[in-house]
C-alpha positions as CSV (number, residue, x, y, z in Angstrom):
1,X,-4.8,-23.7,15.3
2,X,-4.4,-24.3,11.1
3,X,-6.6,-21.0,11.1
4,X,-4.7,-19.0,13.0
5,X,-1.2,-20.9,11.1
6,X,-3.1,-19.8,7.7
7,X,-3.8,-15.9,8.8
8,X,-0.1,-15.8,9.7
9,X,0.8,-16.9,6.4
10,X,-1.3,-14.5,4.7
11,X,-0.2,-11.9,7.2
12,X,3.5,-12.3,6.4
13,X,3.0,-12.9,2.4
14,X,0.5,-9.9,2.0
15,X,3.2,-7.8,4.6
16,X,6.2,-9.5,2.2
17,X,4.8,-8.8,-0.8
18,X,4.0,-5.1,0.7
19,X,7.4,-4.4,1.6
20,X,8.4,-4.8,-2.1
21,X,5.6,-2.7,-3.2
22,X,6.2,-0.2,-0.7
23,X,10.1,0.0,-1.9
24,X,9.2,0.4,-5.3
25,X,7.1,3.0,-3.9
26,X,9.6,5.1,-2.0
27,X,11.7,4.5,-5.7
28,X,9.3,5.4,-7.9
29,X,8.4,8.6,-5.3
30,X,11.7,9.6,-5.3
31,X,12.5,9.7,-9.0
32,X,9.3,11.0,-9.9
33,X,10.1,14.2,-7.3
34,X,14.0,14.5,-7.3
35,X,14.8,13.4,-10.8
36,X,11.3,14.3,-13.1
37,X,11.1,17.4,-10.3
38,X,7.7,16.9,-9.7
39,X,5.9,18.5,-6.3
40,X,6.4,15.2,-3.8
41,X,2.4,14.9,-2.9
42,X,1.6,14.3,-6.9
43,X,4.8,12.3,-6.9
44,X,3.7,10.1,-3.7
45,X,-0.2,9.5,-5.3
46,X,1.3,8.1,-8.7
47,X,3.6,6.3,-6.9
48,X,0.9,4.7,-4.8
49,X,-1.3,3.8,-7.0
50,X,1.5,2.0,-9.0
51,X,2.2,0.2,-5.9
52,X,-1.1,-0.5,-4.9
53,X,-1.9,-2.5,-8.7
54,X,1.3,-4.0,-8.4
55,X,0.6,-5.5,-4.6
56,X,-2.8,-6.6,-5.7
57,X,-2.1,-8.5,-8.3
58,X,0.9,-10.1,-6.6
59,X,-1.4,-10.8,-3.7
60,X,-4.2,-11.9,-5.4
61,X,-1.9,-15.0,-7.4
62,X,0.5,-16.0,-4.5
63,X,-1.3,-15.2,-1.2
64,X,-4.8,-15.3,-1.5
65,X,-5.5,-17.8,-3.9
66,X,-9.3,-19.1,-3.0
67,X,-10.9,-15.8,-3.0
68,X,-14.6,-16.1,-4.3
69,X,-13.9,-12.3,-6.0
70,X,-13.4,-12.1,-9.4
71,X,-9.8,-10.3,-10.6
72,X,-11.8,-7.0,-11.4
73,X,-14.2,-7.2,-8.7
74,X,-11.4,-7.8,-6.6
75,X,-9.0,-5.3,-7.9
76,X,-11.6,-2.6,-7.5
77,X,-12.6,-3.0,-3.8
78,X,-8.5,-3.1,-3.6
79,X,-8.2,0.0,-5.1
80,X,-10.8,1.8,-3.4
81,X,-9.5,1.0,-0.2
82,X,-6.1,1.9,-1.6
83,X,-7.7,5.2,-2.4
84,X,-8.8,5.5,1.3
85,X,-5.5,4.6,2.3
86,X,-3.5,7.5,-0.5
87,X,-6.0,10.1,1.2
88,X,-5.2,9.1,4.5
89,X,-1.2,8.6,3.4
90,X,-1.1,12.0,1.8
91,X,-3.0,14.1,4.5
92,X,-0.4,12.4,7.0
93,X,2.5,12.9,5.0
94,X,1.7,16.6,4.2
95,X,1.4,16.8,8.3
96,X,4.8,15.4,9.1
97,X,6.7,17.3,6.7
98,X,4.8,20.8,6.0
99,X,4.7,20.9,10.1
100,X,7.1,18.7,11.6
101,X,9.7,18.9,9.3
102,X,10.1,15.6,8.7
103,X,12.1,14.7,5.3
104,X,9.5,13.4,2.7
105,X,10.7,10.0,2.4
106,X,11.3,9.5,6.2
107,X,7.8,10.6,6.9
108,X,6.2,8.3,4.0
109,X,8.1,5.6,5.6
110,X,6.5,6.3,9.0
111,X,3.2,6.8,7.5
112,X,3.5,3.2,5.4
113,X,4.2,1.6,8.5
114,X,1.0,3.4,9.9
115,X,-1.1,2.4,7.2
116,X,0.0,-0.9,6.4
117,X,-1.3,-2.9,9.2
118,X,-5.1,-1.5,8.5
119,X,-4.5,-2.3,5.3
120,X,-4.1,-6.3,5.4
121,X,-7.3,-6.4,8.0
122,X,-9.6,-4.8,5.9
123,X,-8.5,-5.9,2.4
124,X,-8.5,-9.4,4.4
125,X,-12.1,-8.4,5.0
126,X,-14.0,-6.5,2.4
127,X,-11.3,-7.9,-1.2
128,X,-10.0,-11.1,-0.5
129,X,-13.0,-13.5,0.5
């Protein structure tokens, strides 16, 4: 039972610490594309990756604190499945709004909550050991 009590925790501090990244996301996406005027899919890879440093290393010092990976060993399996995840973020975002017509920052929203769950299971995996 304290395992399954600790994977909660880490579960809901990774998803908590997500949610912030993921807001300064949809900020940093929006500014970058309404206010800079860039196209929205260059605007929604800076944004991620900005997000993506931001939630590792807030993750890495609050959440997962035993890991066995260095920071930089870490950070780079982090990022590389972040990379995986932008690819898989932009090709679905370009989907809901070039087809469906979906507004940009309603269909990154829907895409977030897609990817964000695959996320924590294999960064719990393959970074934070």
């Amino acid at each position: 039972m304290g395992s399954s009590i600790k994977h909660f925790r880490q579960f809901a501090g990774f998803s908590g610490i997500g949610i912030i990244a993921f807001l300064m996301d949809l900020a940093l996406l929006a500014f970058l594309t309404e206010i800079i005027g860039l196209f929205y899919l260059v605007s929604a890879f800076i944004s991620f990756i900005c997000a993506a440093s931001i939630h590792y290393t807030i993750s890495r010092f609050f959440v997962f604190t035993t890991t066995s990976r260095s920071f930089k060993r870490g950070y780079a399996y982090f990022i590389a499945i972040a990379v995986f995840n932008l690819f898989l973020l932009l090709v679905l975002l370009r989907l809901f709004v070039e087809n469906a017509g979906v507004h940009y920052i309603v269909a990154r929203v829907m895409v977030g909550a897609l990817v964000s769950v695959w996320g924590f299971l294999i960064n719990k995996k393959l970074t934070f050991i």
